[in-house]
C-alpha positions as CSV (number, residue, x, y, z in Angstrom):
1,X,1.5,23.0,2.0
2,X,-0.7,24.1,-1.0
3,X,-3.9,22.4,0.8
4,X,-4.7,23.5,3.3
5,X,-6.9,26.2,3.4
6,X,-5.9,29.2,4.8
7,X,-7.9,32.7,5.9
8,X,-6.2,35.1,3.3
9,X,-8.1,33.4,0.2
10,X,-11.6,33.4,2.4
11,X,-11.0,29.9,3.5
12,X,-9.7,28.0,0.0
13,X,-6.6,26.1,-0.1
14,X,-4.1,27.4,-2.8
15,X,-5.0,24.5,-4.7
16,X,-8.7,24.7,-5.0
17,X,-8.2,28.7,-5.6
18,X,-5.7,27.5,-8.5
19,X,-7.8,24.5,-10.0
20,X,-11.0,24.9,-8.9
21,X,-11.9,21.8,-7.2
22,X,-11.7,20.8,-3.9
23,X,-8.0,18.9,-3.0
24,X,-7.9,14.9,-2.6
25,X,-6.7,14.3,1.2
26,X,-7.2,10.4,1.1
27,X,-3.3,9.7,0.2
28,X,-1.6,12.2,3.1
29,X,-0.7,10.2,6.3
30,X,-0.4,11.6,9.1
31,X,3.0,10.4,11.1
32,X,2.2,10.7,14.6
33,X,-0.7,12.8,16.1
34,X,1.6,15.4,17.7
35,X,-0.1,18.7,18.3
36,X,2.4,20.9,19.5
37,X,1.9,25.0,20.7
38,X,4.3,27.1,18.8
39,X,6.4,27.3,22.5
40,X,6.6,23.9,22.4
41,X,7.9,24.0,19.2
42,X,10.5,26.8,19.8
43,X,11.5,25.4,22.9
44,X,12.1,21.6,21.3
45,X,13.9,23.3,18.2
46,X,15.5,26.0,20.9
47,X,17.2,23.0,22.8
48,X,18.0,20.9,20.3
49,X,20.2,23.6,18.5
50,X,22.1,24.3,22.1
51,X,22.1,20.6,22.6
52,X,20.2,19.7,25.5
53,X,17.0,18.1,24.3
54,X,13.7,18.4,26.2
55,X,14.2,14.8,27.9
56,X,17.8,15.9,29.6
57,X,20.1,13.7,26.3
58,X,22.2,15.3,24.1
59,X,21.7,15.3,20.3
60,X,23.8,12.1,19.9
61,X,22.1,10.2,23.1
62,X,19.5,7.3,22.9
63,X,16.9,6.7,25.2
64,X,17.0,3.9,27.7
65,X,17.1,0.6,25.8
66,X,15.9,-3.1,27.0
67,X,15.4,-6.2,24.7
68,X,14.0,-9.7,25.8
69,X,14.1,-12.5,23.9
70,X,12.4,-15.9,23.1
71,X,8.8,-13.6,23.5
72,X,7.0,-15.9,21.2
73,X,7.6,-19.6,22.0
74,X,6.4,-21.2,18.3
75,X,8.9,-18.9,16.7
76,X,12.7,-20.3,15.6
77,X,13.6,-17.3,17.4
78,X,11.7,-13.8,18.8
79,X,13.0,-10.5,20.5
80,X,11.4,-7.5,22.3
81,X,13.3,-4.1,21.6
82,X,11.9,-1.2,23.9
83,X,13.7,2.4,23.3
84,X,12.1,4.6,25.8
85,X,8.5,4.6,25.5
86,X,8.7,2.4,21.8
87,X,7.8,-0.7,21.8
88,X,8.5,-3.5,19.1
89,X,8.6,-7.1,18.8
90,X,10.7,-9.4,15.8
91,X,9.9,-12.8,15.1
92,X,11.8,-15.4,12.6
93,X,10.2,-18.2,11.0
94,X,12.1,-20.6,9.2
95,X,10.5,-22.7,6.3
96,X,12.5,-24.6,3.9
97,X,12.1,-23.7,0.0
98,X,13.6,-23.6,-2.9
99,X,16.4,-20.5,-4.2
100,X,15.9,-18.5,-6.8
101,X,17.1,-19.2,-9.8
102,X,19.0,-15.7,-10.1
103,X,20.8,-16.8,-6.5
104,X,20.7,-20.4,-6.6
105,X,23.6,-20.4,-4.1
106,X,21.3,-18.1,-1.2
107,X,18.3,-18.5,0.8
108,X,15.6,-16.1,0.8
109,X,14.5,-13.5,3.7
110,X,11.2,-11.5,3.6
111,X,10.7,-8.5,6.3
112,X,6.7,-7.7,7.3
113,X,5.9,-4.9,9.6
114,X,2.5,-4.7,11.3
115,X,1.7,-1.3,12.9
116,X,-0.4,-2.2,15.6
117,X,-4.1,0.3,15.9
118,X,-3.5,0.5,19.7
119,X,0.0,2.2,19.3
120,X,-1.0,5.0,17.9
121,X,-4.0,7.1,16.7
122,X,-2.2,7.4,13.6
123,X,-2.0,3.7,12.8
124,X,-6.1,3.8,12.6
125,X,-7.0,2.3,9.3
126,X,-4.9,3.3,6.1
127,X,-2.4,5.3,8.2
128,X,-1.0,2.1,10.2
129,X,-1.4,0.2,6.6
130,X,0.5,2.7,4.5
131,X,3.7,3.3,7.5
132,X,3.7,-0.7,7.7
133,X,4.5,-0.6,4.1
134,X,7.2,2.4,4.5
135,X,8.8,0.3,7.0
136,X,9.0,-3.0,5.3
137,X,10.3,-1.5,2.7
138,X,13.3,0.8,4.4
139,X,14.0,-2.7,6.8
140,X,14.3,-4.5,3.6
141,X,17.1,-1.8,2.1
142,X,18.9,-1.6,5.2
143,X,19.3,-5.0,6.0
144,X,19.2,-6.9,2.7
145,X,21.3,-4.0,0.3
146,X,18.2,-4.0,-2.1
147,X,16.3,-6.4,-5.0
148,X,20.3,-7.8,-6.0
149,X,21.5,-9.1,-2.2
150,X,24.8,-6.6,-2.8
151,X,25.9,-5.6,0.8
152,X,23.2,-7.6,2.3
153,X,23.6,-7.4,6.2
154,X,22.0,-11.3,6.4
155,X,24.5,-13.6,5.0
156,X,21.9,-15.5,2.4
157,X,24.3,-18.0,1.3
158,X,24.3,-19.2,5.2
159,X,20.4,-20.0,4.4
160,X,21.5,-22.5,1.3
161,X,21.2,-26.1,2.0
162,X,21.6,-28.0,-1.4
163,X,22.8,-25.1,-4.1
164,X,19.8,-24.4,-6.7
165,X,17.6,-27.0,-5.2
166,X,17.0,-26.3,-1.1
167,X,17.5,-23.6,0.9
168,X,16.2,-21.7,4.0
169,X,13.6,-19.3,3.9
170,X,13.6,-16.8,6.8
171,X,10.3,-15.0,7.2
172,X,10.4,-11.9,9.5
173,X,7.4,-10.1,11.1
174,X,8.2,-7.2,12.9
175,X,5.1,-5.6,15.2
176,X,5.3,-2.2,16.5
177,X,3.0,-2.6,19.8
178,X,3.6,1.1,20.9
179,X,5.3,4.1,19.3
180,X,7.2,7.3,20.7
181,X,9.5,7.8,17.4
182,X,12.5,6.0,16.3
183,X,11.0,2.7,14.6
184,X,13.5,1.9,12.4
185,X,15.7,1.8,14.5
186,X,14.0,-0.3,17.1
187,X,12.7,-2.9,14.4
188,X,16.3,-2.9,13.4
189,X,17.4,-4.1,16.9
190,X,14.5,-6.3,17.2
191,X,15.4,-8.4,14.4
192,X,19.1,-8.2,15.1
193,X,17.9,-9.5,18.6
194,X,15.2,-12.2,17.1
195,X,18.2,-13.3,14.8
196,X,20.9,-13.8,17.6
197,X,18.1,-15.9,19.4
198,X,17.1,-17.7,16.0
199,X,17.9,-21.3,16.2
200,X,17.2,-23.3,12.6
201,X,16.9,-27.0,12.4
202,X,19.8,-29.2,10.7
203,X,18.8,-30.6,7.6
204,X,20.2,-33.9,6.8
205,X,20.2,-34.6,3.0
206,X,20.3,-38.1,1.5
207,X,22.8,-38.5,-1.8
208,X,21.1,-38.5,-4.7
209,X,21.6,-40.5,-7.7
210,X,21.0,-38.0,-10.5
211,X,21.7,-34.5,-10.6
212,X,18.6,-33.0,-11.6
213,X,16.7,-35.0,-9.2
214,X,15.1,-33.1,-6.1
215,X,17.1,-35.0,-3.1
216,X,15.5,-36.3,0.2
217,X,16.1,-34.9,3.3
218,X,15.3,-34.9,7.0
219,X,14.9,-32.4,9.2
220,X,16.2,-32.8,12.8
221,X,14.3,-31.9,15.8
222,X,16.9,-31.7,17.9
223,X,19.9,-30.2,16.4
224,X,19.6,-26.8,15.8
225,X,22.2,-24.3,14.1
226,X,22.6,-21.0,15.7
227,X,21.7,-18.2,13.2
228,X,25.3,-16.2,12.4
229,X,24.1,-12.8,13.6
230,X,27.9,-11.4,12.9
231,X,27.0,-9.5,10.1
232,X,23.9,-8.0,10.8
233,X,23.9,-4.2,10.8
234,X,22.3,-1.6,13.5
235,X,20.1,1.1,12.0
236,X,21.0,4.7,12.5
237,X,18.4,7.3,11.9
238,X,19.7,11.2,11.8
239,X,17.3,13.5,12.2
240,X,17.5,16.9,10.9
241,X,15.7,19.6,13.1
242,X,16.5,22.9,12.2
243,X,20.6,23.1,11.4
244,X,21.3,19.6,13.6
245,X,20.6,16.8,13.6
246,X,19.7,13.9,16.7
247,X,19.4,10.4,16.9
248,X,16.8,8.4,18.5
249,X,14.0,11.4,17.7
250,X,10.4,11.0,19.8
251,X,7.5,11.5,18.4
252,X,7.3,15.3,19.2
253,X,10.5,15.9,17.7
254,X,10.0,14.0,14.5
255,X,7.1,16.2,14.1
256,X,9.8,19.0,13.6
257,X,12.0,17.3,10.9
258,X,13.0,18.4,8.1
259,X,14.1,15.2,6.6
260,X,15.7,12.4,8.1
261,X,18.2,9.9,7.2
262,X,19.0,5.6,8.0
263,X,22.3,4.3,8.0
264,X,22.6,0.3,8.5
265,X,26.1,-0.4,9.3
266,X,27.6,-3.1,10.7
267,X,30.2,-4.0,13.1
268,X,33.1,-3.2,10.5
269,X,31.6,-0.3,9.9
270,X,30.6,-1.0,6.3
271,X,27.8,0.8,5.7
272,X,25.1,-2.1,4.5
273,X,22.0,0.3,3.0
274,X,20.7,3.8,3.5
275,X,17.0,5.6,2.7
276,X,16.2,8.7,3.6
277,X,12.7,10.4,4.3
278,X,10.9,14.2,4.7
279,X,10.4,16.6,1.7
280,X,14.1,18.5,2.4
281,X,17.0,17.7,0.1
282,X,20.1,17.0,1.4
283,X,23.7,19.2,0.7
284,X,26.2,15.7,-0.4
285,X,28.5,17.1,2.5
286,X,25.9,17.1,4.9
287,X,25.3,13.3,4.3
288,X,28.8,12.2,4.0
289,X,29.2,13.7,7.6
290,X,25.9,12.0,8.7
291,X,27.5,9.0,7.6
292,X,30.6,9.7,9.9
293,X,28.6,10.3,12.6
294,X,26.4,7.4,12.5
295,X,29.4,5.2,12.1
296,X,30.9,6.8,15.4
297,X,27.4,6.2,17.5
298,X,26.6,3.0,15.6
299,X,29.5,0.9,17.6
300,X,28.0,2.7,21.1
301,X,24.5,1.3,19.7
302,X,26.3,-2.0,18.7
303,X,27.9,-2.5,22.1
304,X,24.7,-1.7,24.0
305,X,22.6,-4.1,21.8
306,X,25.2,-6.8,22.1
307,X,25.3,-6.3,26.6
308,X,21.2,-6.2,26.3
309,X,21.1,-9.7,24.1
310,X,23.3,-11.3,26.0
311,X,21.7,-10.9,29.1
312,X,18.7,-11.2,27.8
313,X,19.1,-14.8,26.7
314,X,21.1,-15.5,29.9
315,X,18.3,-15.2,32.1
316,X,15.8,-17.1,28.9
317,X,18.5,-19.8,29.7
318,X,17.6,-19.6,33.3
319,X,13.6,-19.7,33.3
């Protein structure tokens, strides 16, 4: 990196010795403060490339995963996603609104990620504020297919009550309570999970007698409609150490990434949104066999996510 100083130009970063002026750090975030020896380095990167990673799994293993739902009682619906030692929590709120009128037909969904101060030194001030926005962001493309809907994972037009006039608006907080690498995927899971335990209240809707009047409806507080979670992707993040790649990365081996890439893809294996992060370029061959891989470990993940909701809101049932 051109600033950082370094001992060979008496303690100048290449920067100030080309400019003249000292660099501007404010804007650089740090990921996670991972300070590793150069062993450590050579010996996560070392078993990585022979495929026995520093925790015992195999490139293409995840950590133990757990997920509890109904976590936040005032919420139409709430999940806990832990994947090893990272910890997230999803909530859904459901508000009515009106559509937009580029989509009259659709509700609306909005994805907020809070990184919590107390998960990592990192999140401290701007850091925490800056990743909060990264991950927003990347949730919304893998989940909603972009600013158009197209290949949206969330069915919108299942959030439309009265076509250009009401709909559902889904707000989704995400809050990563503790971090060990992986978020995306575990706030994808989390909201999967806080979706499959999502209820949202039927809305009865008088007949109106002119068209361009705003009708009047109720809204039950009894009947609920269980959100259609059929469609909803899982996120797979491939991270390139080295020559491989790994899913589920920690912390310490995220700090040795080249560049990583997030596949949402659901259970059809249509692949629903995609970003990609670190400073490497991708060969197009190398990402079209990403994408076959995460495709292959995305119905694993699916099937795991699935066995961990259900029993999940079994024992919710139960309490």
């Amino acid at each position: 990196m051109n600033r950082i100083p370094s001992s060979v130009i008496f303690g100048l970063s290449p920067y100030e010795r080309l400019f003249g002026v000292k660099p501007d750090y404010s804007a650089l975030r740090v990921f996670a403060m991972v300070g590793l020896s150069v062993g450590e380095r050579h010996f996560i990167q070392g078993g990585i490339a022979q495929d026995l990673r520093s925790d015992g799994r195999k490139r293409l293993n995840y950590r133990p995963i757990s997920v509890e739902t109904g976590v936040i009682p005032h919420a139409n619906g709430s999940a806990r996603v832990r994947i090893g030692a990272t910890d997230v929590i999803a909530s859904v709120k459901a508000e009515l609104g009106k559509p937009s009128p580029l989509q009259p037909d659709k509700g609306k969904v909005a994805i907020y990620v809070d990184c919590s101060p107390t998960a990592a030194p990192a999140f401290e001030g701007r850091g925490g504020e800056e990743l909060s926005t990264e991950l927003s962001v990347a949730l919304q493309r893998c989940l909603l297919g972009g600013k158009s809907g197209a290949g949206a994972g969330i069915n919108l037009s299942s959030l439309s009550v009265v076509e250009g006039k009401i709909c559902w608006d889904l707000y989704i907080d995400g809050l990563v309570v503790s971090s060990d690498g992986n978020l995306l995927d575990a706030l994808g899971a989390a909201i999967k999970a806080a979706l499959s335990n999502t209820g949202i209240p039927k809305v009865n809707v008088a007949a109106s007698a002119y068209a361009d009047e705003q009708p009047e409806y109720d809204i039950s507080d009894e009947e609920f409609l269980q959100f259609d979670t059929s469609g909803v992707p899982v996120i797979i993040t491939l991270t390139k150490v080295g020559r491989h790649y790994i899913v589920d990365a920690s912390s310490e081996e995220e700090s040795q990434m080249s560049s990583a890439l997030s596949i949402s893809i659901n259970r059809h294996g249509h692949i629903c949104g995609l970003t990609k992060r670190g400073g490497a370029g991708l060969d197009p061959s190398v990402i079209l066999n990403m994408i076959s891989v995460a495709k292959h470990v995305s119905e694993e993940l699916m099937n795991k996510l699935d066995s961990e909701i259900s029993a999940a809101e079994a024992y919710e049932a139960e309490s």
